[in-house]
Backbone as CSV, one residue per row, in Angstrom:
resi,resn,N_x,N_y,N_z,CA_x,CA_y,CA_z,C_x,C_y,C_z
1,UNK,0.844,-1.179,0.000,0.000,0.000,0.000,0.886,1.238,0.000
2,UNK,0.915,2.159,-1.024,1.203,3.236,-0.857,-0.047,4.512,-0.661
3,UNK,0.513,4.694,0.326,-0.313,6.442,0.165,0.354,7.429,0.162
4,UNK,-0.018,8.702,-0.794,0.844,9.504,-1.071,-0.045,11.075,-0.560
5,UNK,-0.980,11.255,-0.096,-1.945,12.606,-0.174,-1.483,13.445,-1.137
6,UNK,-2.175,13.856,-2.301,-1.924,15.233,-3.148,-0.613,16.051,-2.875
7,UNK,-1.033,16.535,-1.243,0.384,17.418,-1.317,1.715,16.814,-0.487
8,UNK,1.245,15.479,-0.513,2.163,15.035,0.491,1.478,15.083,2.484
9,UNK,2.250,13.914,3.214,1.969,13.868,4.371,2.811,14.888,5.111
10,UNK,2.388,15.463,6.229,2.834,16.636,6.636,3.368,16.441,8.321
11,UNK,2.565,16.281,9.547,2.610,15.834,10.319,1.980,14.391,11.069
12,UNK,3.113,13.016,11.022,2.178,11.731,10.917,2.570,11.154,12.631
13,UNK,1.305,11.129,12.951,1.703,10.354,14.371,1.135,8.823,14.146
14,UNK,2.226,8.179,14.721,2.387,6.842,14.904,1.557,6.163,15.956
15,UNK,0.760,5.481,16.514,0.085,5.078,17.467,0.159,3.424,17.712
16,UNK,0.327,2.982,19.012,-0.390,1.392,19.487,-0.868,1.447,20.420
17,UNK,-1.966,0.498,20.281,-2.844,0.542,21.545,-2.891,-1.269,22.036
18,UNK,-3.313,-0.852,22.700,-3.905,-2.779,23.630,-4.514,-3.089,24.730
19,UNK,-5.334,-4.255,24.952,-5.605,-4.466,26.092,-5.463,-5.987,26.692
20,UNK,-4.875,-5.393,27.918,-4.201,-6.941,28.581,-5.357,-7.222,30.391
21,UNK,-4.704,-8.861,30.431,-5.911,-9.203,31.464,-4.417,-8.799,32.445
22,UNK,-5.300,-8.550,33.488,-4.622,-8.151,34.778,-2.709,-9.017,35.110
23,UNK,-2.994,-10.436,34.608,-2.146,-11.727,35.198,-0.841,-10.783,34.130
24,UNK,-1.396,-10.062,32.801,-0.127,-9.895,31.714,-0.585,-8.215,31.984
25,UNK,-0.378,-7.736,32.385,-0.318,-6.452,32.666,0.967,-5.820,32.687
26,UNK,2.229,-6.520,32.378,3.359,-5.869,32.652,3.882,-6.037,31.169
27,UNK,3.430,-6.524,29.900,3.532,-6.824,28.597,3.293,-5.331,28.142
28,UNK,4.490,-4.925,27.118,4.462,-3.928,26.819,4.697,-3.845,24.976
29,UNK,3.865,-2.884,24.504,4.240,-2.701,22.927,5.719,-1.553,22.904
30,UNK,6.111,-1.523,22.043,6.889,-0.154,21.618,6.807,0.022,20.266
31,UNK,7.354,1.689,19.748,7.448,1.924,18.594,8.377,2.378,18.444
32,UNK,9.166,2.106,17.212,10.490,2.487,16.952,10.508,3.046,15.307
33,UNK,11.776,4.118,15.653,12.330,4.552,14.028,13.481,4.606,13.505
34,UNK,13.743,4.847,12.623,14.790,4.562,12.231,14.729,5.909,10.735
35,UNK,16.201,6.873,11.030,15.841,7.970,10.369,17.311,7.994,9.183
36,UNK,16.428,7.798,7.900,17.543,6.820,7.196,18.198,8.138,5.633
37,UNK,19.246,8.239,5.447,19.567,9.378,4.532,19.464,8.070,3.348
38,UNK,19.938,8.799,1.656,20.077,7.634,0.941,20.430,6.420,0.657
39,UNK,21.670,5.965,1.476,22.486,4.989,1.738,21.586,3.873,2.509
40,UNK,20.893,4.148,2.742,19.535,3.050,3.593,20.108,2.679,5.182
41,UNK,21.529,3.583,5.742,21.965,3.055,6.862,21.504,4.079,7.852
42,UNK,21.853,4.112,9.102,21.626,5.161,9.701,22.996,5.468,9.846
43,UNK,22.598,7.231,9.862,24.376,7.923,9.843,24.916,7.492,11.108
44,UNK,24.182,7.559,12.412,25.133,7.430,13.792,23.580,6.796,14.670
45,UNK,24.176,6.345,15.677,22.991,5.817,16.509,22.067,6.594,17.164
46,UNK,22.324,7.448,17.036,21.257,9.139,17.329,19.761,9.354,16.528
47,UNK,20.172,8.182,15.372,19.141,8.576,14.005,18.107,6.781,14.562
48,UNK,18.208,6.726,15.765,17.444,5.379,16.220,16.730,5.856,17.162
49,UNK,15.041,6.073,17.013,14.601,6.809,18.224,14.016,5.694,18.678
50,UNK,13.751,5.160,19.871,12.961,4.136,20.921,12.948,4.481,22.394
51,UNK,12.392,3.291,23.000,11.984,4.355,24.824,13.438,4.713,25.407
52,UNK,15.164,4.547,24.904,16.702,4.450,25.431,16.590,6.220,24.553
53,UNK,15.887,6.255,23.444,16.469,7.951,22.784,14.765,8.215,22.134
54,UNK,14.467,9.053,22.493,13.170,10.183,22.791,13.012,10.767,21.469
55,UNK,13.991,11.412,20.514,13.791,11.803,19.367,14.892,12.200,18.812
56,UNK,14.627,12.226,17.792,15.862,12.845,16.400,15.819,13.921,15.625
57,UNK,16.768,14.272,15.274,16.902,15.367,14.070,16.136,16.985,14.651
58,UNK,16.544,17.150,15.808,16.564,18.153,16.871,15.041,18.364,16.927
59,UNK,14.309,16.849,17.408,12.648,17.157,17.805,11.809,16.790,16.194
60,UNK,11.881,16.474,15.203,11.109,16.333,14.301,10.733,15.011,14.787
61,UNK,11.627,14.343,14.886,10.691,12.675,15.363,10.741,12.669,17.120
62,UNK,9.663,12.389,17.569,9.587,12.578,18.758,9.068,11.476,19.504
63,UNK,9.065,10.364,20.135,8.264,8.972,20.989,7.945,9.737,22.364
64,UNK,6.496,9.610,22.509,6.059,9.805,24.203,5.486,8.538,24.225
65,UNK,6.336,7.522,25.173,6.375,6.725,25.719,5.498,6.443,27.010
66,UNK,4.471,5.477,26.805,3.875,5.293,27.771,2.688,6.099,28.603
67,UNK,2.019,6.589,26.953,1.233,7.940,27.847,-0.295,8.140,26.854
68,UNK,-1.089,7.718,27.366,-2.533,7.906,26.208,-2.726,9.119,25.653
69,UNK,-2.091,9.801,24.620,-2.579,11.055,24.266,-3.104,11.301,23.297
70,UNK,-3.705,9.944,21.967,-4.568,10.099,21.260,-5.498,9.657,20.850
71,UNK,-6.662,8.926,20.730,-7.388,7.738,20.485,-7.241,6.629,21.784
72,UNK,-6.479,6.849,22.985,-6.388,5.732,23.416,-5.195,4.843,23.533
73,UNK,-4.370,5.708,22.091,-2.813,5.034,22.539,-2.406,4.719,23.837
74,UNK,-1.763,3.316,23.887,-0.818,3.462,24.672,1.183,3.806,24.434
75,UNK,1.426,4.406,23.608,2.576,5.111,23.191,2.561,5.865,21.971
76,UNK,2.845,6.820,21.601,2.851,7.700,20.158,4.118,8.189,19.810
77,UNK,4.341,8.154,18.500,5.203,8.767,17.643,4.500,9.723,17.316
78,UNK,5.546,11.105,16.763,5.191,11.910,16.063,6.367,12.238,14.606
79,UNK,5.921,12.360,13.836,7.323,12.846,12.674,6.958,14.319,11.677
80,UNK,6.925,15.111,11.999,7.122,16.400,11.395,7.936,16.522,10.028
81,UNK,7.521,15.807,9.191,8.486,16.263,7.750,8.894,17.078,6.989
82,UNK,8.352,18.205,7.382,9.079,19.345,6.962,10.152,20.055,8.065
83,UNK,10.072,19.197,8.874,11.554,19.830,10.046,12.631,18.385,9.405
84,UNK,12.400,17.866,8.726,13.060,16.444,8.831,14.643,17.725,7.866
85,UNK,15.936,16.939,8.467,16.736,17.488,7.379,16.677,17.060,5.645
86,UNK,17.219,17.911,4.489,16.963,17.374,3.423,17.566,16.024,3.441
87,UNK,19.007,15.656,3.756,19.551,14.512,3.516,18.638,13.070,3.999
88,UNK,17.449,13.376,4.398,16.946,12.164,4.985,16.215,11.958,3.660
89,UNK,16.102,10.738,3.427,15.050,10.311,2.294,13.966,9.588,3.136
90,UNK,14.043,8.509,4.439,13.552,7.544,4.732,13.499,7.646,5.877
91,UNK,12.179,7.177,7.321,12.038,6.877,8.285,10.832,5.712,8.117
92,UNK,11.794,4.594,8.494,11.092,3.412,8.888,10.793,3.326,10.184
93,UNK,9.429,2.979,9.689,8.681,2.550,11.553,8.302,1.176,11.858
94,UNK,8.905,0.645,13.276,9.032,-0.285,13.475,8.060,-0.334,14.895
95,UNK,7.242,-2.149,14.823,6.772,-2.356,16.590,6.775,-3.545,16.967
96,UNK,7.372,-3.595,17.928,7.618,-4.869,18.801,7.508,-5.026,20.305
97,UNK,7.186,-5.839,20.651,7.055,-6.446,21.964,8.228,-6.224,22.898
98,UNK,7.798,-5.520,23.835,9.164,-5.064,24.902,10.085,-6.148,25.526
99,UNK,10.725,-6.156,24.787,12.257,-6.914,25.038,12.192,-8.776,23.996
100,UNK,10.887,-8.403,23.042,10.410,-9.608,22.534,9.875,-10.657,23.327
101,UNK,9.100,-10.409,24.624,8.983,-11.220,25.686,7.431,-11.991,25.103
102,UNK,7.158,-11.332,24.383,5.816,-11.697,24.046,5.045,-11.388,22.233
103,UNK,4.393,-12.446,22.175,4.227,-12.291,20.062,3.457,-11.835,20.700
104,UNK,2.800,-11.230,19.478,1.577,-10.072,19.282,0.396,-10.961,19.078
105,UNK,-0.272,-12.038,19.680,-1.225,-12.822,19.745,-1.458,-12.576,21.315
106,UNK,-0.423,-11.819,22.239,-0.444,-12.046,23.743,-0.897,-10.565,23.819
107,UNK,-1.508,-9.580,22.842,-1.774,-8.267,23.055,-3.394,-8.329,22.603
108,UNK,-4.608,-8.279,23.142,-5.951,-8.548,22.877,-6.206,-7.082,22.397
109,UNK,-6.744,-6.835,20.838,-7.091,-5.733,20.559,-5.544,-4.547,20.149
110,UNK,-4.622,-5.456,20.236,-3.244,-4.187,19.722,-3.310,-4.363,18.087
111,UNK,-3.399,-3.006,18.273,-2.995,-2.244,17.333,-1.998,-1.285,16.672
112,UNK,-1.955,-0.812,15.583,-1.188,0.516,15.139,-1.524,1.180,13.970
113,UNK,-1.820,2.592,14.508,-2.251,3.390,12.987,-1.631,4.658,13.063
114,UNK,-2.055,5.083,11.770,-1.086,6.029,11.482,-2.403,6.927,11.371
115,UNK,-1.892,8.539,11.399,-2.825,9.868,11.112,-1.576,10.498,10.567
116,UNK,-2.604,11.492,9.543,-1.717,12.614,9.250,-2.594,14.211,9.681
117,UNK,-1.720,15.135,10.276,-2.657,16.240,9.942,-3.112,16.946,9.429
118,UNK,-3.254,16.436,7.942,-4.125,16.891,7.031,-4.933,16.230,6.299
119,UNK,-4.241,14.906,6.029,-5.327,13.882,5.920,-6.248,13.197,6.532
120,UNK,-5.689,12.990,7.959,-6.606,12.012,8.706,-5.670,10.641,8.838
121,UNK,-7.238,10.027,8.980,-6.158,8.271,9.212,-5.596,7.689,7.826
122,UNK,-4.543,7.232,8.065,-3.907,6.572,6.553,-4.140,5.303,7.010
123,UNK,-4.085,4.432,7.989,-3.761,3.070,8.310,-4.069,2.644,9.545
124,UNK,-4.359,1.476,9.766,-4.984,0.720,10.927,-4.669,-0.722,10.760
125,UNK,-4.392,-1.404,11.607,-3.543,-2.836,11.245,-3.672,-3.581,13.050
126,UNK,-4.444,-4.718,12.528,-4.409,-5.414,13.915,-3.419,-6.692,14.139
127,UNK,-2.498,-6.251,14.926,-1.281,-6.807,15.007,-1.784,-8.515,15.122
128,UNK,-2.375,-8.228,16.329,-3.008,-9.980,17.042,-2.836,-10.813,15.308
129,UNK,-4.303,-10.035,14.759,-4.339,-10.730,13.222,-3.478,-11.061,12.067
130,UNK,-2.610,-10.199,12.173,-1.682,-10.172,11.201,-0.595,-10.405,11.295
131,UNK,-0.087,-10.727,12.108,1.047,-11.151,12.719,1.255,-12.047,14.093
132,UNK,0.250,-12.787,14.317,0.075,-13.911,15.439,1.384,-14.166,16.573
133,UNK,2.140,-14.978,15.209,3.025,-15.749,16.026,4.646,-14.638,15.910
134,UNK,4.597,-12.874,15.944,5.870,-12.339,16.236,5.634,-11.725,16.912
135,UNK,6.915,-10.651,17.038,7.497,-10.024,18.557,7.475,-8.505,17.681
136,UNK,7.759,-8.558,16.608,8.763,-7.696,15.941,8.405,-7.421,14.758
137,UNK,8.490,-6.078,13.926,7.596,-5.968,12.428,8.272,-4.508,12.200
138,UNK,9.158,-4.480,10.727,8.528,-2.838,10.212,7.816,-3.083,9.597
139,UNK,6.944,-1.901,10.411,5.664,-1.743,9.535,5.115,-0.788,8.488
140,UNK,6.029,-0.038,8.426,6.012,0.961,6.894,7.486,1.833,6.901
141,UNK,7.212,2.730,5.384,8.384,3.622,5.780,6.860,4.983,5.265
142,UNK,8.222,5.918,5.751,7.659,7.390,5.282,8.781,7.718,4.290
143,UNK,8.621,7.742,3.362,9.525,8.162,2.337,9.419,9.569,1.157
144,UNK,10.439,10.103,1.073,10.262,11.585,0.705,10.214,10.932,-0.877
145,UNK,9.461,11.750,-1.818,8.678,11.540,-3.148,9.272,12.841,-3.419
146,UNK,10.394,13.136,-4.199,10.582,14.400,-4.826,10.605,15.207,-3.505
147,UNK,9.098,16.468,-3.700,8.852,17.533,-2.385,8.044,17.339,-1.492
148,UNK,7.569,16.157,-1.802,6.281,15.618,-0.742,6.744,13.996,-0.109
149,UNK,5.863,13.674,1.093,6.324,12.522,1.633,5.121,11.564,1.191
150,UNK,5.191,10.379,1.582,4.547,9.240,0.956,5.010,7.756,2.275
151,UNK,3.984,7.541,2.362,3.813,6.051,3.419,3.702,5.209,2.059
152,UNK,4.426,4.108,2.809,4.856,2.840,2.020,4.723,1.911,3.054
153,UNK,3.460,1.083,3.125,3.407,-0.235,4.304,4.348,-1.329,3.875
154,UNK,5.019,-1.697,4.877,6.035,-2.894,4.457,5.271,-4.353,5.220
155,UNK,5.274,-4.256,6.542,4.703,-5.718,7.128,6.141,-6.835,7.199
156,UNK,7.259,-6.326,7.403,8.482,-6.928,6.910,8.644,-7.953,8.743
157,UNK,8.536,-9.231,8.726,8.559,-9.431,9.858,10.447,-9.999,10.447
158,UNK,10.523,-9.686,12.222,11.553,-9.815,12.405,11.574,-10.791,13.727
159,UNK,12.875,-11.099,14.274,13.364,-11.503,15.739,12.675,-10.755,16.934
160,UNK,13.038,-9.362,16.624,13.066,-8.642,18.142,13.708,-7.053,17.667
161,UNK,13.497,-6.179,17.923,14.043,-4.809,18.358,15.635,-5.076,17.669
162,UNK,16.297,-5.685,18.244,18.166,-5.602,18.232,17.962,-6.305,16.869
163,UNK,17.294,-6.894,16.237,17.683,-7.470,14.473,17.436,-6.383,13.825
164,UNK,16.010,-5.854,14.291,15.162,-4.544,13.384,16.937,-3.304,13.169
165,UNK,17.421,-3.231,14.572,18.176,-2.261,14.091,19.362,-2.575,13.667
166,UNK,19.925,-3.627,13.662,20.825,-4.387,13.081,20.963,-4.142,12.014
167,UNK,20.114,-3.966,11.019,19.172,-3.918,9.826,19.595,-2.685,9.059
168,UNK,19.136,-1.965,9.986,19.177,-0.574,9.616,20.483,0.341,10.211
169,UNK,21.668,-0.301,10.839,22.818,-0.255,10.675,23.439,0.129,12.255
170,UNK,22.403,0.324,13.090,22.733,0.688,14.248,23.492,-0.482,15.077
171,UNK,24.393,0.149,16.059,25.644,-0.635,16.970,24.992,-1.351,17.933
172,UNK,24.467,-2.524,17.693,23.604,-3.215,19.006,24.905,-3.961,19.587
């Protein structure tokens, strides 16, 4: 699936939500990025935002960790693409199970979608369903199109967090 909006996506927050029975209450989702120039690597481990680094590229990508502030999330991304520097072409977004302790069949009702603020919702994806038996998934990129940005769903499944960034070139 690509979506591209007319003028391009502008400000896209990232969202997961879930609900757990009391006994798994300590099972946690995360969302991760990865802020990629042409070379498809990341320049330095700074360009890896998750709950260890808060944001990149002085506040354009931003994770509030652990805090309902839209729909119900329980964690949000935000990515501002017009603060993004030019050299970035690519931010892949990634979600997995905190510390891979648990596949996404152990999250009742998790989810992840994307909004833009000008479009609205681009995407909605129920992890449980679509991914049963993992820990670990990128699940799209945001990729710059010429002057405008463009979501590209991938569904690319992985190990855990430390392969995802392995991947994408960071020093695990």
């Amino acid at each position: 699936m690509i979506v591209g909006v007319r003028r391009g996506l502008h400000k896209v927050s990232i969202g997961v939500s879930w609900d757990l029975a009391p006994s798994t209450a300590q099972l946690d989702l995360d969302i991760a990025a990865f802020v990629l120039p042409a070379g498809g690597i990341v320049d330095s481990d700074h360009d890896f935002v998750f709950f260890n680094n808060l944001s990149a590229c002085g506040g354009a990508i931003k994770l509030n960790v652990d805090s309902a502030v839209f729909h119900g999330w329980k964690e949000e991304m935000t990515v501002d693409t017009a603060a993004l520097p030019d050299r970035i072409e690519r931010v892949v977004i990634a979600i997995c199970s905190y510390g891979g302790e648990a596949l996404f069949r152990d999250f009742p009702a998790g989810r992840v979608e994307l909004w833009d603020s000008d479009a609205g919702q681009l995407a909605r994806y129920d992890l449980a369903a679509g991914f049963p038996e993992d820990s670990a998934m990128v699940y799209a990129d945001l990729r710059r199109d010429g002057d405008r940005w463009i979501l590209v769903a991938r569904g690319e499944r992985f190990d855990d967090l430390a392969s995802i960034a392995r991947s994408m070139g960071v020093k695990v």
